[in-house]
N, C-alpha and C positions, 0 to 999 in steps of 0.2 A: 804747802811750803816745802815738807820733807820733797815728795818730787822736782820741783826745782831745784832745788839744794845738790841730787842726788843726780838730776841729768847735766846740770854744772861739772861735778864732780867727774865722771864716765863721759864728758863727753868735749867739753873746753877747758877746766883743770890741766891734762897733760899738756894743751897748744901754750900754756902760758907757761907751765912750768920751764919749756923748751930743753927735755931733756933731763933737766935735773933733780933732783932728788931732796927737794926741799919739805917740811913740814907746814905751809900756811896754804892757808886756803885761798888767800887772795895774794900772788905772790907778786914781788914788783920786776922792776927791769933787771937789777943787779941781787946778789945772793941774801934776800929780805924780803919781808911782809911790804905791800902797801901802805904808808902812812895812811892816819887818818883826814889828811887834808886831801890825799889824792884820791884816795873811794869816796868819801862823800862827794868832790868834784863830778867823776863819771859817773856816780849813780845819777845828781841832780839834771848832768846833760842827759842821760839814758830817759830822765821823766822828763826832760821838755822838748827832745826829738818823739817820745812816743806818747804827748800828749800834749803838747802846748805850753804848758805850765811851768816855769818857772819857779820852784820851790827847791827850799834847801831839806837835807837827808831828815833835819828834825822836824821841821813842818811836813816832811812824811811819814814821820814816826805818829804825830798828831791827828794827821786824817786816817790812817790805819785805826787808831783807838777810835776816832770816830766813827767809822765804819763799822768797826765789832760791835759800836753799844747801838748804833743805830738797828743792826740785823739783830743783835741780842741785848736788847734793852739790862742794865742791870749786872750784865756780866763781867762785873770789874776783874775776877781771879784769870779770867781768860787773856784780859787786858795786859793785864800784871805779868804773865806768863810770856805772852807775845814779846812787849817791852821790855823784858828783862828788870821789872821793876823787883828790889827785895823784898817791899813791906808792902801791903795790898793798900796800907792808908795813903800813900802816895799815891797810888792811882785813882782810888776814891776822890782826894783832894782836889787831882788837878783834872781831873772828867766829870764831874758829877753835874756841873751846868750843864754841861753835851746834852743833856737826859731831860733839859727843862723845855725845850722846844718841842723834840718828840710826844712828850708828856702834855702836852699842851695841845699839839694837833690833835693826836690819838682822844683826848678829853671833849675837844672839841667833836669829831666824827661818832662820838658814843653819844651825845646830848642829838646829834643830829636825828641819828640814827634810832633813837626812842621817840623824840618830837616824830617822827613818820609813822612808825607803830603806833604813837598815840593819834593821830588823824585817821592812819587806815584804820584803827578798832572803833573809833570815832563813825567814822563814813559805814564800817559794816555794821552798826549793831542801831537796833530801831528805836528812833527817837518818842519818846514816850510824849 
């Protein structure tokens, strides 16, 4: 994320600034930040020219958190951090089903997965 943030910065920052000498990172047309109706706007277009999808800025804040727990099962403080959440119970709260499906495959592929161990030690070992 720092490297996108930082090739942003050095490298389309100035084209928008156009010159001037403002303080915001996302500046708008006249001597001001971006409202927050008109970034979430382009972002949402930016994720459904580069991907089909049709999703608003929060329903990408959502698959993001799902993403994290699915690569790191568990790891709500990383969540927390990402999102900008203050109290880590709120992110516990509102992800913690994300983790029942996961949790569920993964349970499933470990029963599989010994049900085979127990047929192959089955099949090698001589039947009395």
């Amino acid at each position: 994320m720092t490297k996108l943030v930082d090739d942003y910065i050095q490298n389309h920052l100035h084209v928008l600034l156009r010159g001037a000498n403002e303080p915001w990172l996302f500046p708008g047309l006249t001597q001001n930040h971006k409202n927050l109706a008109t970034l979430s706007s382009q972002i949402s277009k930016l994720i459904q020219k580069a991907t089909g999808l049709r999703i608003t800025v929060h329903q990408f804040r959502h698959a993001a958190a799902a993403l994290i727990l699915k690569a790191k099962p568990g790891n709500y403080e990383y969540v927390k951090r990402i999102l900008g959440h203050r109290n880590i119970q709120t992110t516990i709260n509102f992800y913690v089903g994300l983790e029942t499906t996961q949790a569920t495959q993964e349970f499933g592929e470990m029963i599989s997965r010994s049900l085979l161990e127990d047929q192959a030690n089955d099949a090698a070992s001589p039947t009395a």
